[in-house]
C-alpha positions in Angstrom: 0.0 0.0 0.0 1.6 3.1 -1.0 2.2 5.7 1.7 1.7 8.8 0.2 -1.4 8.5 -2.2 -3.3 5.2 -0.5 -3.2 3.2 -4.0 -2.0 -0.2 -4.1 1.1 1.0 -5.8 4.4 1.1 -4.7 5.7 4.9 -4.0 7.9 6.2 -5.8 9.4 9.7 -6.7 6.4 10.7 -9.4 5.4 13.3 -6.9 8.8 15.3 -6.9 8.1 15.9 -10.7 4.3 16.6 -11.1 2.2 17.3 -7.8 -1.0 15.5 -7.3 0.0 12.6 -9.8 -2.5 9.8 -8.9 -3.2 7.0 -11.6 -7.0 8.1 -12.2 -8.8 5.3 -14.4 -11.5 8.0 -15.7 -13.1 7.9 -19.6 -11.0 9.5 -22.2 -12.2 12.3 -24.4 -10.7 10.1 -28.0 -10.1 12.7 -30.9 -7.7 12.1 -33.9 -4.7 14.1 -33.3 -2.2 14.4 -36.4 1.1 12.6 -36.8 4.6 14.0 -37.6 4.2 12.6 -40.9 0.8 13.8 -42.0 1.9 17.5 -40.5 5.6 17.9 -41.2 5.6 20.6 -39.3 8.6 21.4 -36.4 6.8 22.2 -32.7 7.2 25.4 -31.5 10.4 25.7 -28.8 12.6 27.7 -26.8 15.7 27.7 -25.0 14.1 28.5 -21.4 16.1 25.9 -18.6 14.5 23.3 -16.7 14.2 26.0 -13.4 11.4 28.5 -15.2 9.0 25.5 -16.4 5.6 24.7 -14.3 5.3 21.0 -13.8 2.4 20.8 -12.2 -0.3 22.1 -14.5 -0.2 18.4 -16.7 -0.1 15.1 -15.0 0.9 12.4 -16.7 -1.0 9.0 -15.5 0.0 5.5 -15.8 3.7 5.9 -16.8 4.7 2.4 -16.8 8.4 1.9 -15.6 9.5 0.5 -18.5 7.9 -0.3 -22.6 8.5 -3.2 -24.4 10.3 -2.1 -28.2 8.4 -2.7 -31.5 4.9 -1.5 -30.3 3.3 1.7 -30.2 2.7 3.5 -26.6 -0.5 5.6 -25.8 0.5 8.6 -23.5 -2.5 9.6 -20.8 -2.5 13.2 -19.2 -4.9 15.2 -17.2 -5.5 19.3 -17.6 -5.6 21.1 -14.4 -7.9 23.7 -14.2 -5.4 26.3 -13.7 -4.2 25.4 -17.5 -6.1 26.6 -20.4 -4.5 24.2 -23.6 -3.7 26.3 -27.1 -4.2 24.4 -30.6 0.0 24.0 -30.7 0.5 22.4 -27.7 2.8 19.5 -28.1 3.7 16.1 -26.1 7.4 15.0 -26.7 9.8 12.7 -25.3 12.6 13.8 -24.0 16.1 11.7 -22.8 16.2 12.7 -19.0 19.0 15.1 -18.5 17.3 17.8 -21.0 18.0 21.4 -20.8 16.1 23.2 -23.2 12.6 21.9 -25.2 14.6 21.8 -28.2 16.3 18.9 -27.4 13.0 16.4 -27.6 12.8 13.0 -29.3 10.0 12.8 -31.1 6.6 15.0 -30.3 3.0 14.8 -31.0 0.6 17.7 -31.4 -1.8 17.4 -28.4 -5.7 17.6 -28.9 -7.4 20.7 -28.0 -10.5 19.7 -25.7 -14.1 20.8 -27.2 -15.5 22.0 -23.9 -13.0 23.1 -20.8 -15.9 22.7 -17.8 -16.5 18.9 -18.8 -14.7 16.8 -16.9 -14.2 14.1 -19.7 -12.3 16.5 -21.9 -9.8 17.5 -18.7 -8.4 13.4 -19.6 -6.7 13.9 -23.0 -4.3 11.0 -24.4 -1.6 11.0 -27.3 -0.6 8.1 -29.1 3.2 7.6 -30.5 4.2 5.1 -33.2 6.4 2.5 -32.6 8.4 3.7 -35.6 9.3 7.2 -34.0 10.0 5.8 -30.2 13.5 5.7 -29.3 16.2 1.9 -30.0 18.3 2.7 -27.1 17.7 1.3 -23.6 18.2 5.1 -21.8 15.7 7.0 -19.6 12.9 9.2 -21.3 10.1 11.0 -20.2 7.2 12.5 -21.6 6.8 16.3 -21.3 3.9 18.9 -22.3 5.0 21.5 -24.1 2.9 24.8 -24.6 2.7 26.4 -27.7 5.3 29.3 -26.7 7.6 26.2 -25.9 7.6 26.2 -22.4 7.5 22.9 -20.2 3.8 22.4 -18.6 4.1 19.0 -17.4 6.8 16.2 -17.0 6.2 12.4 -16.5 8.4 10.2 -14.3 11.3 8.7 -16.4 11.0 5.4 -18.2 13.0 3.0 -20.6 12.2 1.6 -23.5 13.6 -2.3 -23.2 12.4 -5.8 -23.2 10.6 -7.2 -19.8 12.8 -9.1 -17.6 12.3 -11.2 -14.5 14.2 -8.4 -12.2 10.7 -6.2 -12.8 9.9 -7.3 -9.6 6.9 -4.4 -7.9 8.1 -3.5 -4.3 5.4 -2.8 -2.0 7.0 -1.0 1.2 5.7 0.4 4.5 5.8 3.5 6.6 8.7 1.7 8.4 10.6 0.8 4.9 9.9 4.4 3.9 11.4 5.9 7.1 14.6 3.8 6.8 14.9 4.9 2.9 14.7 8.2 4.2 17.5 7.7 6.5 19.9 5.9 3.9 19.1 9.4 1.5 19.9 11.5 4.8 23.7 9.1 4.8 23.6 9.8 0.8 23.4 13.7 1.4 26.0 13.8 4.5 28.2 11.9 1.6 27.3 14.4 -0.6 28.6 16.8 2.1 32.3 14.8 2.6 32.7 15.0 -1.2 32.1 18.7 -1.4 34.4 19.0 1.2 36.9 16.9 -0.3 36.3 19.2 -3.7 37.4 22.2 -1.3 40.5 20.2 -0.1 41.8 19.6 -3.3 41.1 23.1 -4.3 43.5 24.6 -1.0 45.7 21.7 -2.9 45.8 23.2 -6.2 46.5 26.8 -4.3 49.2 25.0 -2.7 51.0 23.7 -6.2 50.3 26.8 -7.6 52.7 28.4 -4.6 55.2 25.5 -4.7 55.5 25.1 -8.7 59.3 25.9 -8.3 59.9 23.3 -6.5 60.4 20.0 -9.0 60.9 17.5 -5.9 57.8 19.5 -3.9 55.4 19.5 -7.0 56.2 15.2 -7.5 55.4 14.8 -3.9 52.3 17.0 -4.1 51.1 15.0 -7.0 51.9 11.7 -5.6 49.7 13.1 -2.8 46.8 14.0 -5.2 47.0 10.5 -6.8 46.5 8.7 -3.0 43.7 11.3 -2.6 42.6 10.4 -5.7 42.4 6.8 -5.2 41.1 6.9 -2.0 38.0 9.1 -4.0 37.4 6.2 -6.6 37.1 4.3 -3.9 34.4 5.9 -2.3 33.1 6.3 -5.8 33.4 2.5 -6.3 31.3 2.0 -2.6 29.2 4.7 -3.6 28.4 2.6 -6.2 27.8 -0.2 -4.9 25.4 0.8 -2.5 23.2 2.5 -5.0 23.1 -0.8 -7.1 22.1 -2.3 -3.5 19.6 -0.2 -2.7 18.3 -0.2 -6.7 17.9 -4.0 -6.2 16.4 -3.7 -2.5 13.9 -0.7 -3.4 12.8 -0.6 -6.8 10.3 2.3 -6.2 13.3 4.5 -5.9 14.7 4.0 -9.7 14.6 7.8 -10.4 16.9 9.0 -7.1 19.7 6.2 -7.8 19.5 7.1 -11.2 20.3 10.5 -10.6 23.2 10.0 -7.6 24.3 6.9 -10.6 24.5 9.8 -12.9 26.8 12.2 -10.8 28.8 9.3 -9.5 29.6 8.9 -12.9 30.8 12.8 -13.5 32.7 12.3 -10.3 34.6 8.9 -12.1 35.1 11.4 -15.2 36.6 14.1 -13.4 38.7 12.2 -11.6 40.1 10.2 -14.7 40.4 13.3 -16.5 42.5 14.5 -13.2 44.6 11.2 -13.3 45.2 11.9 -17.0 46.3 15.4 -16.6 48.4 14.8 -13.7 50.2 11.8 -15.4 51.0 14.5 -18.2 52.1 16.8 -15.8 54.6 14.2 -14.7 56.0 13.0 -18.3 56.1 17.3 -19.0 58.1 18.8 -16.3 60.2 21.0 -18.8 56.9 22.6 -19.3 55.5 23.2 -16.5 56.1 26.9 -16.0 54.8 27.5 -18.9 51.9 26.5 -18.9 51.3 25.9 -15.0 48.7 29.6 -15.2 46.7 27.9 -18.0 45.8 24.9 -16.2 45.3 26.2 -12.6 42.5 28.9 -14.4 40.8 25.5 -15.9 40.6 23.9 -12.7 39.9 26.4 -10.7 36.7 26.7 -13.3 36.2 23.4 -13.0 35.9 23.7 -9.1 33.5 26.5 -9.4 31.4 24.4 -11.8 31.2 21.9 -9.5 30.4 24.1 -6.3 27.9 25.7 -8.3 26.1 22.1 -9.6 26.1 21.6 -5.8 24.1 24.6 -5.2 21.8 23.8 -7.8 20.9 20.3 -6.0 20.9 21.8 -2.4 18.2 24.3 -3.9 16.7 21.5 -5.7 16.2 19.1 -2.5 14.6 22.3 -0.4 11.5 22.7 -3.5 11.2 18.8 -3.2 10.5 19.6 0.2 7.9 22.2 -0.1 6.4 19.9 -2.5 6.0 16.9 -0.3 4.7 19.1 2.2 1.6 20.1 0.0 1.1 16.7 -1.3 0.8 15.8 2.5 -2.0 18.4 2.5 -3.9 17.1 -0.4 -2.9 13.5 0.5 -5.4 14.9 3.8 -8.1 16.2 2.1 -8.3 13.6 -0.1 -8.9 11.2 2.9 -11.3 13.4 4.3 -13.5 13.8 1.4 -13.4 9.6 1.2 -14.9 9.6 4.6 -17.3 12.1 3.8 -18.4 9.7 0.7 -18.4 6.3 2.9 -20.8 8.1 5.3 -22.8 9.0 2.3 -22.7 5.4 0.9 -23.9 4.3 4.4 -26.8 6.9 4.0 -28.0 5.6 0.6 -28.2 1.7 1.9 -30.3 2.4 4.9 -32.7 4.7 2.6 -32.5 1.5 0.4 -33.2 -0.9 2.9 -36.0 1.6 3.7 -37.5 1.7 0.6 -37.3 -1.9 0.6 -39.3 -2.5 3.4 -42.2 -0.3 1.7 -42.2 -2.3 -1.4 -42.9 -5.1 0.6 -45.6 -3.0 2.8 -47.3 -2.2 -0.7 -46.9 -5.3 -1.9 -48.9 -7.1 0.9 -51.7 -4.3 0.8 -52.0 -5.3 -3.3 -52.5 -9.1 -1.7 -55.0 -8.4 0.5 -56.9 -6.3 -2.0 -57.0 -9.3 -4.3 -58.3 -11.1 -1.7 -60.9 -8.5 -1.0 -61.9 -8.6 -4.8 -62.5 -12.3 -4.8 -64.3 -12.4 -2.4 -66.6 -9.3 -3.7 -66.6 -11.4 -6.7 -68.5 -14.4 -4.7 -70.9 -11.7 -3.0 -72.0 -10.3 -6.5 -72.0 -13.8 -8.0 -74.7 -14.1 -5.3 -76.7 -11.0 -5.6 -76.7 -11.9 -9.2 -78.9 -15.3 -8.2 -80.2 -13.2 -5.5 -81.6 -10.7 -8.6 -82.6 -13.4 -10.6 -85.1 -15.1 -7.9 -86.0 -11.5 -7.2 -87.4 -10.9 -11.0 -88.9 -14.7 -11.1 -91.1 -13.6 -7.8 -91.7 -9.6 -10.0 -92.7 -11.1 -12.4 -95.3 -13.8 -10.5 -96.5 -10.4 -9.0 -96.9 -8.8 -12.3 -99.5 -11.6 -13.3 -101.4 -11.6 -9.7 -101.7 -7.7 -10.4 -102.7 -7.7 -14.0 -105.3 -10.7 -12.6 -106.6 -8.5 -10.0 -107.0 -5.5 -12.4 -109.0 -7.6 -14.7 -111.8 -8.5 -11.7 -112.3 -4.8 -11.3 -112.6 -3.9 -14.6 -115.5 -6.6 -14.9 -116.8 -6.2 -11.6 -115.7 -3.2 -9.7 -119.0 -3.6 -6.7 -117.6 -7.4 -6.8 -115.6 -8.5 -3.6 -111.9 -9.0 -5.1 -110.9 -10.7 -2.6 -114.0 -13.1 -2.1 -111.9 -16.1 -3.3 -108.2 -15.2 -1.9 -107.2 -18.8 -2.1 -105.3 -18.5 -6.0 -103.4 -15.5 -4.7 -102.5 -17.6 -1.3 -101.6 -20.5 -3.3 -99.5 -18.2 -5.9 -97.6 -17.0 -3.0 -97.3 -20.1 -0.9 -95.8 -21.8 -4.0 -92.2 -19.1 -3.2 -92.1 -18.4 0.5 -88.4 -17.4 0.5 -89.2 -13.9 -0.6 -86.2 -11.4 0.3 -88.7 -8.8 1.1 -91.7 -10.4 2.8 -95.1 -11.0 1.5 -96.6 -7.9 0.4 -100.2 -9.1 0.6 -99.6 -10.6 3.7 -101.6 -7.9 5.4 -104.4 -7.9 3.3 -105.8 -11.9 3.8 -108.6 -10.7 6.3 -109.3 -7.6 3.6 -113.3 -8.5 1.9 -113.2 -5.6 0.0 -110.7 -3.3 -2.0 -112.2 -0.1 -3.6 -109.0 1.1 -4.7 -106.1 -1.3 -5.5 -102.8 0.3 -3.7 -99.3 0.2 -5.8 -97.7 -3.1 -5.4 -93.8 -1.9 -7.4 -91.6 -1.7 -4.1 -87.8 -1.2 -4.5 -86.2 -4.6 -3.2 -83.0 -2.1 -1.9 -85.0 0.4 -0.7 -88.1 -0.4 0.3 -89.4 2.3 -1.9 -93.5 2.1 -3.0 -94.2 3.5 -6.6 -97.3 3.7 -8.1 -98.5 1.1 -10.6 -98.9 3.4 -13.6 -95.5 4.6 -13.2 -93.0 3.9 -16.2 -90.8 0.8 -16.2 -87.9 3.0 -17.0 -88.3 5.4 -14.2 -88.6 2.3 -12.0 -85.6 0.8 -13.8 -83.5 4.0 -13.4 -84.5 4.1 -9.3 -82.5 0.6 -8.9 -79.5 1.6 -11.2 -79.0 4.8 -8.1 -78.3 1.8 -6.0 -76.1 -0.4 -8.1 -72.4 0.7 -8.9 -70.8 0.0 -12.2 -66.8 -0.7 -12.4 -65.6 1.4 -15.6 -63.1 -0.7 -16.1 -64.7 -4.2 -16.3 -68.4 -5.8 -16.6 -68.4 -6.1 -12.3 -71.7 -4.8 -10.8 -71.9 -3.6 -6.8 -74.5 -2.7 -4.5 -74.8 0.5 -2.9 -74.3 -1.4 0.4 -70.8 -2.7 -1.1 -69.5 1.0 -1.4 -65.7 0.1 0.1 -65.8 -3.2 -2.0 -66.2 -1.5 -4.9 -63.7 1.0 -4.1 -61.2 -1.2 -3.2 -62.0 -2.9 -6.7 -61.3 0.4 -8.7 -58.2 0.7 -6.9 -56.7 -2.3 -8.2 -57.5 -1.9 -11.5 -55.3 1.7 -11.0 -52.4 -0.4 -9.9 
């Protein structure tokens, strides 16, 4: 787990070259971006040094340590919102140890995003051909170039060889960290010996320069610069050693022991091209007051060079620092925006498990309304035979009446009800009326001068003349039965909720 951006990667020094580099697998915005070959056209450059460039406006993502030869590469960087991109903005690769933008590879143009705000366009991508990409097995990195030529962005360095079995990813702790840090702390108070050593051999040189007269004091002083200068290839020879020991133990720090490999390797240089002139100071004696002012201006350049590349790193180191410290700071936020998300995740499952718990509630109410309809279903199945016994017994009643009518027509002084025993018998034959008997009352009646209405609402109990229309009648008993719109099922003005219940489902 890596320490400084809580990725399961192994750290490594990406951060001292672009802050806030995270791999961030996010959609790319794919465009068609032109080739060297279909353009011909040179990028726009200029010969402003490595200290005036912003690295931190492009971040490159998902540098791989290494790519294999033969295949093309696809390059992935993000736009910062403090970066507005131009339609000549280039992405090149550059051979670590560049100085100026002129001194790139092979570029290609980068595409200029449609919209700025989207967050899509802000991932932007570049592909090289395996045709242009470097043969050799040195470091590279990829570098975004604005179209005044200066540097926007730099990757972490790279090589371009075939996999082998030492690609071994190192996962280290906070622990493994800490020690690293303390072997770089050894490295630096190195660092310090060898500058000081540099300062010793330069009160050496003032010392020759003083004593040049002397032909036995000048052999003795540069018998005593060649021990000094075997005792420093042999601390350039440990010095090596342990950076080849600590490449092999911690893999993550590639880019650091490349760059103390790299000035261990000046060091050697100097010091051979030291040897060499010393050995020709020995074989030209006869010449040396000639041209004894010559060489002591040369190295005394040399030496300045040197103190000055020193100041350079020491700067170097102390913006590394202020770096770290703000990547610590986002590193923070970052982690504190993660909780605020968790918490929200934890929010959304209970209002899930909520919801849940409804759907179920709902669903069980839609059960029991089915229920409710089947059995609503019986109950109008049986008003339905209920209605159908109700008209056989009307219509019985309807012949009784018209029977009746006919006696007083013929007879009106006659006693109607002289001979009740047909009507008796008529209704004894049905004595499962719903409603009652309605000439029950009238069996001790001798004589009827007006016939009273016999049409009674079997719902209501209502009494309607006997002239009145059938379809008045026959509208009164549709008031008390209830329709469902949506299907041929007919309820009773008593079965108000059932039927409501029924409408309800049909809604759902």
């Amino acid at each position: 787990m890596c320490t400084e951006c809580s990725l399961g990667e192994s750290p490594d020094f990406s951060h001292y070259y672009q802050p806030l580099f995270h791999v961030l697998p996010c959609p790319i915005f794919l465009c068609r971006i032109p080739t060297m070959e279909e353009t011909g056209e040179e990028p726009p450059t200029s010969a402003v040094l490595l200290d005036h460039c912003h690295f931190s406006q492009i971040i490159f993502n998902g540098v791989e340590k290494f790519y294999i030869p033969g295949g093309d590469i696809t390059c992935h960087y993000t736009l910062t919102q403090h970066f507005i991109p131009r339609r000549k903005d280039w992405v090149g690769i550059f051979r670590v140890g560049w100085k100026t933008t002129r001194e790139y590879y092979t570029f290609m143009w980068a595409a200029l995003p449609a919209d700025l705000h989207s967050k899509s366009s802000l991932q932007q991508q570049v592909q090289f051909k395996a045709y242009y990409l470097p043969k050799d097995d040195e470091y590279y990195q990829f570098c975004y170039v604005d179209q005044d030529g200066v540097v926007r962005g730099a990757s972490v360095p790279f090589q371009f060889r075939p996999e082998s079995e030492e690609d071994i990813l190192v996962v280290t702790t906070q622990g493994e960290v800490e020690e690293i840090e303390q072997l770089n702390k050894e490295l630096r108070q190195q660092n310090q010996e060898l500058k000081d050593n540099c300062l010793s051999l330069q009160k050496q040189n003032s010392d020759m320069h003083a004593e040049l007269q002397k032909v036995q004091d000048l052999q003795e002083k540069l018998e005593s610069l060649t021990d000094i200068n075997k005792k420093l290839e042999q601390k350039v020879s440990v010095l090596n050693e342990e950076n080849e020991g600590l490449k092999v133990q911690k893999g993550c720090w590639e880019t650091e022991l490349l760059q103390l490999k790299v000035q261990n390797q000046n060091v050697s240089s100097e010091n051979e091209k030291m040897g060499i002139r010393l050995k020709a100071t020995l074989n030209h004696l006869d010449q040396l007051e000639v041209v004894k002012n010559a060489q002591i201006a040369v190295r005394e350049k040399e030496m300045e060079k040197l103190t000055q590349g020193d100041r350079d790193k020491i700067e170097q180191l102390e913006r590394l620092k202020k770096e770290n410290e703000q990547l610590l700071l986002s590193l923070t936020k970052q982690r504190e925006h993660q909780q605020k998300l968790e918490h929200t995740v934890e929010d959304m499952k209970q209002k899930d498990t909520t919801a849940n718990q409804k759907h179920q509630e709902f669903t069980n109410q839609i059960s029991d309304l089915m229920k409710r309809l089947d059995e609503s279903k019986f109950f109008y199945q049986e008003l339905q035979k209920e209605k159908t016994r109700i008209e056989g017994e009307k219509d019985l009643l309807q012949k009784e009446n018209e029977r009746l009518l006919c006696y007083v027509c013929n007879d009106p002084g006659s006693n109607l009800l002289s001979n009740p025993i047909p009507v008796q018998e008529a209704l004894e034959e049905n004595t499962e009326l719903v409603f009652g008997n309605p000439y029950a009352a009238a069996q001790d009646i001798q004589y009827v001068p007006s016939l009273p209405s016999i049409k009674k609402c079997p719902i209501c109990n209502g009494v309607f003349p006997d002239d009145v229309e059938e379809n008045v009648f026959e509208q009164h008993l549709q008031t008390h039965i209830l329709d469902c719109p949506f299907c041929d099922e007919v309820f009773s003005e008593a079965e108000r909720q059932v039927y409501d219940d029924h409408v309800f489902c049909h809604s759902l």
